[in-house]
N, CA, C and O atoms as a Tinker XYZ file with bonds, in Angstrom:
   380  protein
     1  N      2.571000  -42.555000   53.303000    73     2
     2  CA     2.745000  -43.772000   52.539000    64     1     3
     3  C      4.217000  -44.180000   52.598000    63     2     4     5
     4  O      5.133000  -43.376000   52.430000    81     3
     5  N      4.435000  -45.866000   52.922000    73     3     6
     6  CA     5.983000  -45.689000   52.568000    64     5     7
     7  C      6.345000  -46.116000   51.469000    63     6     8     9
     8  O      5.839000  -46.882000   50.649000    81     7
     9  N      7.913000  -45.162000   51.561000    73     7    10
    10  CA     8.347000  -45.919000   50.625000    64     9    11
    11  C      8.230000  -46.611000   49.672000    63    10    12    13
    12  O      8.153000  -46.208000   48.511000    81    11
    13  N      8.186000  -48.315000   50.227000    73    11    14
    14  CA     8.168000  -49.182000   49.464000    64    13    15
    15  C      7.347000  -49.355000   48.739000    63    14    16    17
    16  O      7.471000  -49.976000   47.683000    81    15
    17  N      5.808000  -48.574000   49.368000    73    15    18
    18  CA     4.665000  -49.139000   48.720000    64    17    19
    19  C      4.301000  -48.147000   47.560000    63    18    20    21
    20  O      3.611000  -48.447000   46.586000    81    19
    21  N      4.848000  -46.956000   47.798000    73    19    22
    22  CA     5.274000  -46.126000   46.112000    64    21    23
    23  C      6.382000  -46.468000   45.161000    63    22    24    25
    24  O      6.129000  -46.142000   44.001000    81    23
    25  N      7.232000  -46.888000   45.300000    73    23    26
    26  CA     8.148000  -48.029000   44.475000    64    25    27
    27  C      7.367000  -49.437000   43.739000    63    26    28    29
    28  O      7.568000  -49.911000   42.621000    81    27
    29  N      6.463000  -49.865000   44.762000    73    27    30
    30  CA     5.906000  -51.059000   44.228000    64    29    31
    31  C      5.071000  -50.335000   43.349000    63    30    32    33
    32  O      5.197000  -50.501000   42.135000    81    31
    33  N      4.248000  -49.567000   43.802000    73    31    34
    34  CA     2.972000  -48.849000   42.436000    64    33    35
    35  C      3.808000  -48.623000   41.200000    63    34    36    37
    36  O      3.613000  -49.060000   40.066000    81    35
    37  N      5.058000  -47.632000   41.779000    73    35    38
    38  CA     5.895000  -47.211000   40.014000    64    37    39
    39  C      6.158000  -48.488000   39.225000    63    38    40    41
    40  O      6.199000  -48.661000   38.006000    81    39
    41  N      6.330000  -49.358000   40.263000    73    39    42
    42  CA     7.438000  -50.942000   39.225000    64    41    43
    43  C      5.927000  -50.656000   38.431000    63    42    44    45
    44  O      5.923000  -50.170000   37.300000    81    43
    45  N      4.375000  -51.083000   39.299000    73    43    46
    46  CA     3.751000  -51.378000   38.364000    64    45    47
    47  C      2.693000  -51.042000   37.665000    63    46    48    49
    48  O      1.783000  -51.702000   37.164000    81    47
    49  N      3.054000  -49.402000   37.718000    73    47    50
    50  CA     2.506000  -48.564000   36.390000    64    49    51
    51  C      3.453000  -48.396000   35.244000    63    50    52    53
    52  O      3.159000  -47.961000   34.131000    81    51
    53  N      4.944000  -48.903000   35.768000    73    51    54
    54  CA     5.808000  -48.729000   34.600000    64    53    55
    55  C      5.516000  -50.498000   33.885000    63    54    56    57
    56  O      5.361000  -50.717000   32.683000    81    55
    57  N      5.505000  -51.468000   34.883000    73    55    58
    58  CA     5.042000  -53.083000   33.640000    64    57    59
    59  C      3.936000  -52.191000   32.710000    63    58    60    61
    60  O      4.151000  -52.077000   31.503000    81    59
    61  N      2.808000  -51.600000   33.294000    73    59    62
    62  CA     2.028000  -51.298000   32.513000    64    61    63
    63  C      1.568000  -50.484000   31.779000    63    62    64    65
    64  O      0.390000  -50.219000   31.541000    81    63
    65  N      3.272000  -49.698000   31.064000    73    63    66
    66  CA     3.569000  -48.801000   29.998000    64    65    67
    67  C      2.958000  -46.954000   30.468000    63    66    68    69
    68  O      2.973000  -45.872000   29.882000    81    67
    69  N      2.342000  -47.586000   32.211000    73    67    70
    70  CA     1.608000  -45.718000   32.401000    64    69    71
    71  C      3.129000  -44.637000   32.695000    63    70    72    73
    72  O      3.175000  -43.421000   32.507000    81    71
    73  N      3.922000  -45.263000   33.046000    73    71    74
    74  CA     4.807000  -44.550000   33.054000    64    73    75
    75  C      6.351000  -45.324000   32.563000    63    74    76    77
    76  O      6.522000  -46.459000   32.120000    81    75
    77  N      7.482000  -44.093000   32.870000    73    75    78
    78  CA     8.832000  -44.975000   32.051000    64    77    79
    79  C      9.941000  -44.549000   33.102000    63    78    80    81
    80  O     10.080000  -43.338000   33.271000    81    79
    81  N     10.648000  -45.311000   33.739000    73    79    82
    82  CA    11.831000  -44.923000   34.292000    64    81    83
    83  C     12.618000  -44.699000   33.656000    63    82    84    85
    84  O     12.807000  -45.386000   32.652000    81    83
    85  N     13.507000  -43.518000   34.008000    73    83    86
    86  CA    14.584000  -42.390000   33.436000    64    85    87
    87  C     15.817000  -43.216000   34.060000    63    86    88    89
    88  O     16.521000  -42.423000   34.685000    81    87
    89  N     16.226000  -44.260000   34.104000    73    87    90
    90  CA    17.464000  -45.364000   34.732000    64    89    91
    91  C     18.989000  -43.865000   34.930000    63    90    92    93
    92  O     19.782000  -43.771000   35.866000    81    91
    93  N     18.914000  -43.172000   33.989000    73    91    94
    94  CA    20.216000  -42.385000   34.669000    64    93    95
    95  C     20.027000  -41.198000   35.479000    63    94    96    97
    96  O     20.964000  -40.532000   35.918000    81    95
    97  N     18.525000  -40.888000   35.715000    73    95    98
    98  CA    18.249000  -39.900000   36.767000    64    97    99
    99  C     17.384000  -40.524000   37.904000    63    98   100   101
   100  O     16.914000  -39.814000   38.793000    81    99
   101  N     17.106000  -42.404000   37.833000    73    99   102
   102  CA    16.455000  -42.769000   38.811000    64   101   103
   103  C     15.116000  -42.184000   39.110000    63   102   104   105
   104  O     14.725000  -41.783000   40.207000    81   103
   105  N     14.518000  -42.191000   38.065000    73   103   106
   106  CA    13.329000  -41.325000   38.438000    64   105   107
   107  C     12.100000  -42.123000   37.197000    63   106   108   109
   108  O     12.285000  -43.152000   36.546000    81   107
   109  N     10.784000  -41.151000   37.200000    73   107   110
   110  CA     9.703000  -41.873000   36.648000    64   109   111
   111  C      9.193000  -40.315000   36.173000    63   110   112   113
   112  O      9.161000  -39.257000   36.801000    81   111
   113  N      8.761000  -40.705000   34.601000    73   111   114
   114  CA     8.025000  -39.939000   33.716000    64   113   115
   115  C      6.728000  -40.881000   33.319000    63   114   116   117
   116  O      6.720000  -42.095000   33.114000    81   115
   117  N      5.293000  -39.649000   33.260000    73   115   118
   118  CA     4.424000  -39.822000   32.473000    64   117   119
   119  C      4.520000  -40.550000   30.951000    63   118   120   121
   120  O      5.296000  -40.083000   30.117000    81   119
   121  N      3.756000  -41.616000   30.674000    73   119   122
   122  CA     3.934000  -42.101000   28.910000    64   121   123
   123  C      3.368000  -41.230000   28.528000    63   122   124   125
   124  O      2.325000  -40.752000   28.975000    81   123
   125  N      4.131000  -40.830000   27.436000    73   123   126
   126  CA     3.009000  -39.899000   26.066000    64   125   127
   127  C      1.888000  -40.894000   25.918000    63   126   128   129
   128  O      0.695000  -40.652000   26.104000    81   127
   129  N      2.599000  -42.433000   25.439000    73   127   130
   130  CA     1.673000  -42.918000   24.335000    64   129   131
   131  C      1.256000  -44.418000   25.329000    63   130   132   133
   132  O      1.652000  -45.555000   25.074000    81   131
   133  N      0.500000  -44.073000   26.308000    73   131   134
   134  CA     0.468000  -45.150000   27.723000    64   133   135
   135  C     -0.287000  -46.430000   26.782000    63   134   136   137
   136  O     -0.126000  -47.626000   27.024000    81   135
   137  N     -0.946000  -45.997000   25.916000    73   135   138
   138  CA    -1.975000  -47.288000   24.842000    64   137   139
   139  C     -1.104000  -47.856000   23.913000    63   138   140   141
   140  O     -1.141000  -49.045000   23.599000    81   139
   141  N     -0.501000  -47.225000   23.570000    73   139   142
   142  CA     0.858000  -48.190000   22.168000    64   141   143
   143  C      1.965000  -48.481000   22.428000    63   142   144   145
   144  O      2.798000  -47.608000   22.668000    81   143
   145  N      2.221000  -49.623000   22.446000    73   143   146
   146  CA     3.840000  -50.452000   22.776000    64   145   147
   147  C      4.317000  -49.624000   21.913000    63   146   148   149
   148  O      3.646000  -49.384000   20.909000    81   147
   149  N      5.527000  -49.026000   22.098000    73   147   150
   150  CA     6.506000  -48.020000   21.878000    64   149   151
   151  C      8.220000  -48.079000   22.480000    63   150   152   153
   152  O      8.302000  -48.560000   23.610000    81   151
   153  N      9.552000  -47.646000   21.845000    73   151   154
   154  CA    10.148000  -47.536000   22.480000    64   153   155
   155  C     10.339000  -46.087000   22.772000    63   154   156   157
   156  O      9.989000  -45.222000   21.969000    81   155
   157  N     11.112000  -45.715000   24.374000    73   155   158
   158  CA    11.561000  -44.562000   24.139000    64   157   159
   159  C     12.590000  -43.868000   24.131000    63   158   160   161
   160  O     13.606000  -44.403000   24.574000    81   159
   161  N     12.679000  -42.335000   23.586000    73   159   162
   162  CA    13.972000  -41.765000   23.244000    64   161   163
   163  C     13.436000  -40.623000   24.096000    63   162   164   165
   164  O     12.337000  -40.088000   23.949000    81   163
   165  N     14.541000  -40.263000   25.186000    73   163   166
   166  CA    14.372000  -39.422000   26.100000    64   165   167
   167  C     15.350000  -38.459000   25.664000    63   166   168   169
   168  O     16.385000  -38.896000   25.162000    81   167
   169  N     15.128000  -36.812000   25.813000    73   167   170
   170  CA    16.331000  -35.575000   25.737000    64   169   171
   171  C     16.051000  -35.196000   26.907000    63   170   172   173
   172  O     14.919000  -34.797000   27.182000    81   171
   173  N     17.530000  -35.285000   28.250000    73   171   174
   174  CA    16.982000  -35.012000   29.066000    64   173   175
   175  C     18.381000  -33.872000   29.331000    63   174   176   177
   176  O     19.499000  -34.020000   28.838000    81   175
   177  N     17.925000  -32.691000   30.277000    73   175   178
   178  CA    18.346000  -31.820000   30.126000    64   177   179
   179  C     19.379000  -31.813000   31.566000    63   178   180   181
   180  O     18.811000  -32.045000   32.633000    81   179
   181  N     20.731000  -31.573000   31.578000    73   179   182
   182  CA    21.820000  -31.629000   32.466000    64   181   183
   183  C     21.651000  -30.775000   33.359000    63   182   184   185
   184  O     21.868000  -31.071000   34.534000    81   183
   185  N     21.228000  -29.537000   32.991000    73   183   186
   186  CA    20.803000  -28.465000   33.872000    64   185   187
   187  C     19.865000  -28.461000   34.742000    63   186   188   189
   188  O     20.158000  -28.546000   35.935000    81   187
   189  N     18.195000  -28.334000   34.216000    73   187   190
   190  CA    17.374000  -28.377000   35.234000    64   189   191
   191  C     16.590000  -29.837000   35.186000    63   190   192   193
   192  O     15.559000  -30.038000   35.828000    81   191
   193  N     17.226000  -30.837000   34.327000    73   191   194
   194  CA    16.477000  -32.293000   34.477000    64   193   195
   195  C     15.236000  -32.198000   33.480000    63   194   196   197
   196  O     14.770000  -33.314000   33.248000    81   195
   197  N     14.605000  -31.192000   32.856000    73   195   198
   198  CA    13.410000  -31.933000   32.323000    64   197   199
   199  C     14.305000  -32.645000   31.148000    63   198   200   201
   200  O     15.398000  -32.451000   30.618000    81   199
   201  N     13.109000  -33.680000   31.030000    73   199   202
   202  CA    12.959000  -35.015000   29.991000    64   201   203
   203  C     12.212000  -35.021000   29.039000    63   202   204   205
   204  O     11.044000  -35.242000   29.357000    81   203
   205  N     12.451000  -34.818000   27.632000    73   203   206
   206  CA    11.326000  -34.795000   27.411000    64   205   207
   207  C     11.366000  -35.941000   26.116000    63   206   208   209
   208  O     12.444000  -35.987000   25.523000    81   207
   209  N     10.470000  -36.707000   25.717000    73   207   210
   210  CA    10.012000  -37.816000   24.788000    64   209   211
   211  C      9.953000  -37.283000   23.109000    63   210   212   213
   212  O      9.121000  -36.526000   22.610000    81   211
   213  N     10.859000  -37.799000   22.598000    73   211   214
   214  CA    11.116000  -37.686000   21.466000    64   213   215
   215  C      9.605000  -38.582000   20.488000    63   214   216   217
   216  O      9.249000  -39.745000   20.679000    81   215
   217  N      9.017000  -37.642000   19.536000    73   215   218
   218  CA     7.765000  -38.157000   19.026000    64   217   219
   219  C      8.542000  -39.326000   17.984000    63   218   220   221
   220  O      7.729000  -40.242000   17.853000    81   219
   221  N      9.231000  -39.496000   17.555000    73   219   222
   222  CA     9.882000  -39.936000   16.117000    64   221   223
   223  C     10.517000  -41.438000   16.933000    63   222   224   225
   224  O     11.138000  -41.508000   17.994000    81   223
   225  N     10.165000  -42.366000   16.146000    73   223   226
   226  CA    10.788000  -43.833000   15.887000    64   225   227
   227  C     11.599000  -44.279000   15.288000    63   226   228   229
   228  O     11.930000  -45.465000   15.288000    81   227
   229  N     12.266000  -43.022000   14.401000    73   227   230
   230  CA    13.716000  -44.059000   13.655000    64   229   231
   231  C     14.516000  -43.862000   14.043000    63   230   232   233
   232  O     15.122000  -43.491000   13.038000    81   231
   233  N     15.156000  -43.777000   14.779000    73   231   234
   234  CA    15.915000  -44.780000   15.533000    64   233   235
   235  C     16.172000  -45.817000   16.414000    63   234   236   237
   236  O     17.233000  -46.327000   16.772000    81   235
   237  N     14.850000  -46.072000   16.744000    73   235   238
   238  CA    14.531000  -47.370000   17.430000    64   237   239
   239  C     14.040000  -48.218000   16.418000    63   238   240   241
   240  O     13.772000  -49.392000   16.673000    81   239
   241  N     13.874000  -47.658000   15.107000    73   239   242
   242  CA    13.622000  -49.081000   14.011000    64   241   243
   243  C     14.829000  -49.322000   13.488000    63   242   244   245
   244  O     15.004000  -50.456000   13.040000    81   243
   245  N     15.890000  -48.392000   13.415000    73   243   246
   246  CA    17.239000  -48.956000   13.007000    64   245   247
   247  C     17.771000  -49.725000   14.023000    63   246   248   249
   248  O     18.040000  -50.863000   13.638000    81   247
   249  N     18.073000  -49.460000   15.442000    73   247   250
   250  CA    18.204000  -49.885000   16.636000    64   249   251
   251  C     17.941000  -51.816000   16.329000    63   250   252   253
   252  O     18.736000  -52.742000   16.172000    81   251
   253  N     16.522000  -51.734000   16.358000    73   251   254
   254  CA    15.728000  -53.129000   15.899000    64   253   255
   255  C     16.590000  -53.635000   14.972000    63   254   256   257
   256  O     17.489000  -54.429000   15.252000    81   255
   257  N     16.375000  -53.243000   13.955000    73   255   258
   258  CA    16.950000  -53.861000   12.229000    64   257   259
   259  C     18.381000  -54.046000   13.034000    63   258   260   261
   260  O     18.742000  -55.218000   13.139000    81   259
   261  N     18.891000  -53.454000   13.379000    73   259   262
   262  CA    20.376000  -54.085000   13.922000    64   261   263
   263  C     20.885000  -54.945000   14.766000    63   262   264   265
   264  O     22.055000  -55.318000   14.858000    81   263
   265  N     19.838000  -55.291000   15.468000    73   263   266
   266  CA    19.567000  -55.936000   16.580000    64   265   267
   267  C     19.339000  -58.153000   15.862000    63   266   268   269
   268  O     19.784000  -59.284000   16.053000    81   267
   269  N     18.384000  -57.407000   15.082000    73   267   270
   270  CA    17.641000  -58.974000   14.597000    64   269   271
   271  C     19.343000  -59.174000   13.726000    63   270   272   273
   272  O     20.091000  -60.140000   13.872000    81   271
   273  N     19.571000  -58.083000   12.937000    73   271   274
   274  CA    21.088000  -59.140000   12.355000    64   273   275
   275  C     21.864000  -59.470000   12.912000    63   274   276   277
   276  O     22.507000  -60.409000   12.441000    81   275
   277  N     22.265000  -58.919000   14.210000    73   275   278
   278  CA    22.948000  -59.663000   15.414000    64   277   279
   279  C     22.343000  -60.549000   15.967000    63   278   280   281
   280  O     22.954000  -61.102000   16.882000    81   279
   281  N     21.151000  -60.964000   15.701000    73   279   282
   282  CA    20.353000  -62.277000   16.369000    64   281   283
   283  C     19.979000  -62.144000   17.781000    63   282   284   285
   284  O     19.725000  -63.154000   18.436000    81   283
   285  N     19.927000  -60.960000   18.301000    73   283   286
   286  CA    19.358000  -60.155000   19.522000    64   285   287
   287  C     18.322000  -59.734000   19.649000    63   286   288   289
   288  O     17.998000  -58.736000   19.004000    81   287
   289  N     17.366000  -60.400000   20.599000    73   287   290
   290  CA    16.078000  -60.354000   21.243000    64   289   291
   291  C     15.689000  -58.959000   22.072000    63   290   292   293
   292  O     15.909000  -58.899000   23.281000    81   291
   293  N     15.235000  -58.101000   21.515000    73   291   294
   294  CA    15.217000  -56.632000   21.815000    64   293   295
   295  C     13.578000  -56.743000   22.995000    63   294   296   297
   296  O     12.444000  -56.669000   22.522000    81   295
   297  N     13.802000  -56.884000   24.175000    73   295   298
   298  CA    12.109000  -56.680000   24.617000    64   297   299
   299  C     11.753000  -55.039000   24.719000    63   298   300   301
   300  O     10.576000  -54.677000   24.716000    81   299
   301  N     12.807000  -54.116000   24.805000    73   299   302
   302  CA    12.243000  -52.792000   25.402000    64   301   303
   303  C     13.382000  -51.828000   24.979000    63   302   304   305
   304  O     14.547000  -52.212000   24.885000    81   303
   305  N     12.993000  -50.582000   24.733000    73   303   306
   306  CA    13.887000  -49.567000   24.072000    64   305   307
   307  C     13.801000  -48.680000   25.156000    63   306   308   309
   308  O     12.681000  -48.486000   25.628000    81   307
   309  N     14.953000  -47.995000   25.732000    73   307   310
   310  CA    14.802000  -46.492000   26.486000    64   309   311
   311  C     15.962000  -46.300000   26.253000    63   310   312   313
   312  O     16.891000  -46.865000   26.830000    81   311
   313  N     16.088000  -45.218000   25.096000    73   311   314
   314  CA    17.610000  -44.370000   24.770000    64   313   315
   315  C     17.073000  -43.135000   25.546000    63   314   316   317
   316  O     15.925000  -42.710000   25.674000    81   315
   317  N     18.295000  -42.681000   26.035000    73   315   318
   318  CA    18.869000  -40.993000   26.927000    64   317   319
   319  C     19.605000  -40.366000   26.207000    63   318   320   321
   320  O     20.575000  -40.909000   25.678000    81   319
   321  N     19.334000  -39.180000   26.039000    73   319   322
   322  CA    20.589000  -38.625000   25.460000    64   321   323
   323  C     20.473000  -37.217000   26.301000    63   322   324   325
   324  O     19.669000  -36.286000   26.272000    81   323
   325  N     21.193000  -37.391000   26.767000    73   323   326
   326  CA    21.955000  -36.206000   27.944000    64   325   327
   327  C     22.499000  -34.952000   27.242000    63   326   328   329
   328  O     23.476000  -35.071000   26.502000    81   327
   329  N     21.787000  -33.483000   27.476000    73   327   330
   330  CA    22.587000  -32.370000   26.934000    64   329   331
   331  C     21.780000  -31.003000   27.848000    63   330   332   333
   332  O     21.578000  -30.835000   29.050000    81   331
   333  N     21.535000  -30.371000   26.908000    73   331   334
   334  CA    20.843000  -29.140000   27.648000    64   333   335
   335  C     19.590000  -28.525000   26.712000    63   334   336   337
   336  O     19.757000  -28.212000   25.533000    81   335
   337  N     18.853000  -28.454000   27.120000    73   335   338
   338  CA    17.639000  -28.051000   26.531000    64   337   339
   339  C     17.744000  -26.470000   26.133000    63   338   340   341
   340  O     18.665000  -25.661000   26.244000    81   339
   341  N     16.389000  -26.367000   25.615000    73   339   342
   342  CA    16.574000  -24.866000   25.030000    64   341   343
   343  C     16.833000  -23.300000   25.876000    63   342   344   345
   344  O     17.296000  -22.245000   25.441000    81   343
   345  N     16.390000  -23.621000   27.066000    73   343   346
   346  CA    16.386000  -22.453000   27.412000    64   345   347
   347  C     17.096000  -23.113000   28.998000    63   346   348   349
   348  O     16.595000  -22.839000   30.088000    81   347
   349  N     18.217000  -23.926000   28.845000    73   347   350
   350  CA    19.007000  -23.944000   30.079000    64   349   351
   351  C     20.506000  -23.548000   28.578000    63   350   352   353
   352  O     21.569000  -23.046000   28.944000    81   351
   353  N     20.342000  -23.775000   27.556000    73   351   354
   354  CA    21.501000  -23.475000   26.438000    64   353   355
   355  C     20.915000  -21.917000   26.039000    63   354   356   357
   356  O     21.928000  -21.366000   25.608000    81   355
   357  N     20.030000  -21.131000   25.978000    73   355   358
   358  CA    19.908000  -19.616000   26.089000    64   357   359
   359  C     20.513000  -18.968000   27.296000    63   358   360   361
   360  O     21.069000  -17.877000   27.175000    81   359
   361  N     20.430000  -19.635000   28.562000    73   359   362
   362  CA    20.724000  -18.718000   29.421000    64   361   363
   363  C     22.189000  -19.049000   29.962000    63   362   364   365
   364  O     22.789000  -18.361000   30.789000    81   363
   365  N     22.651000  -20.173000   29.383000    73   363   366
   366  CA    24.492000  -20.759000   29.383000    64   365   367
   367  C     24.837000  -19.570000   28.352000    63   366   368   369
   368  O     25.923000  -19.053000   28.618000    81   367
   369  N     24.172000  -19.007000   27.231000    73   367   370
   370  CA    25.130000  -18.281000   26.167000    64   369   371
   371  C     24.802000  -16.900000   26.645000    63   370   372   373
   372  O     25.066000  -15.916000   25.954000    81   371
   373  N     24.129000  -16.801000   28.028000    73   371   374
   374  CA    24.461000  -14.669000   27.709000    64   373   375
   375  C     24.616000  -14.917000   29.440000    63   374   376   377
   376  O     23.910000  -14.280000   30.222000    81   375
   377  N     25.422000  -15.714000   29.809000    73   375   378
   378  CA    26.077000  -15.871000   31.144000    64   377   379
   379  C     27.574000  -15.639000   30.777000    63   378   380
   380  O     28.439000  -15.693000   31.651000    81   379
């Protein structure tokens, strides 16, 4: 298959919430929640890359609420927050 024509499928399983591009690792994750408009909050890990989807929404409802008092049209949420997961930070502390 080329290329392009797996790029075109991701653009459009990601329009259609089946999956979410990771924009600072260039890459594509499974939706948890592929049926409910959602934003997401990714912990993605520096070491070996997994990503994983934060279940919890407040901070994308404060995000919002801050947004509308700035008079800013929010269509889509994907926060990253870059660190090290649990067991790439176990095996950094007995290295």
């Amino acid at each position: 298959m080329a290329p392009a024509t797996v790029y075109r499928a991701l653009k459009h399983l990601a329009a259609h919430g089946v999956v979410t591009r990771i924009e600072s690792r260039n890459a594509y994750v499974l939706c948890q929640h592929p049926h409910s408009p959602h934003d997401c909050l990714f912990f993605i890990c520096r070491e070996c890359g997994a990503a994983t989807e934060a279940p919890d929404n407040k901070i994308s409802r404060l995000l919002r609420k801050e947004s509308e008092t700035l008079g800013f049209a929010v269509n889509r949420q994907i926060l990253e927050i870059v660190g090290l997961c649990k067991n790439c930070a176990a095996r950094e502390r007995t290295q």
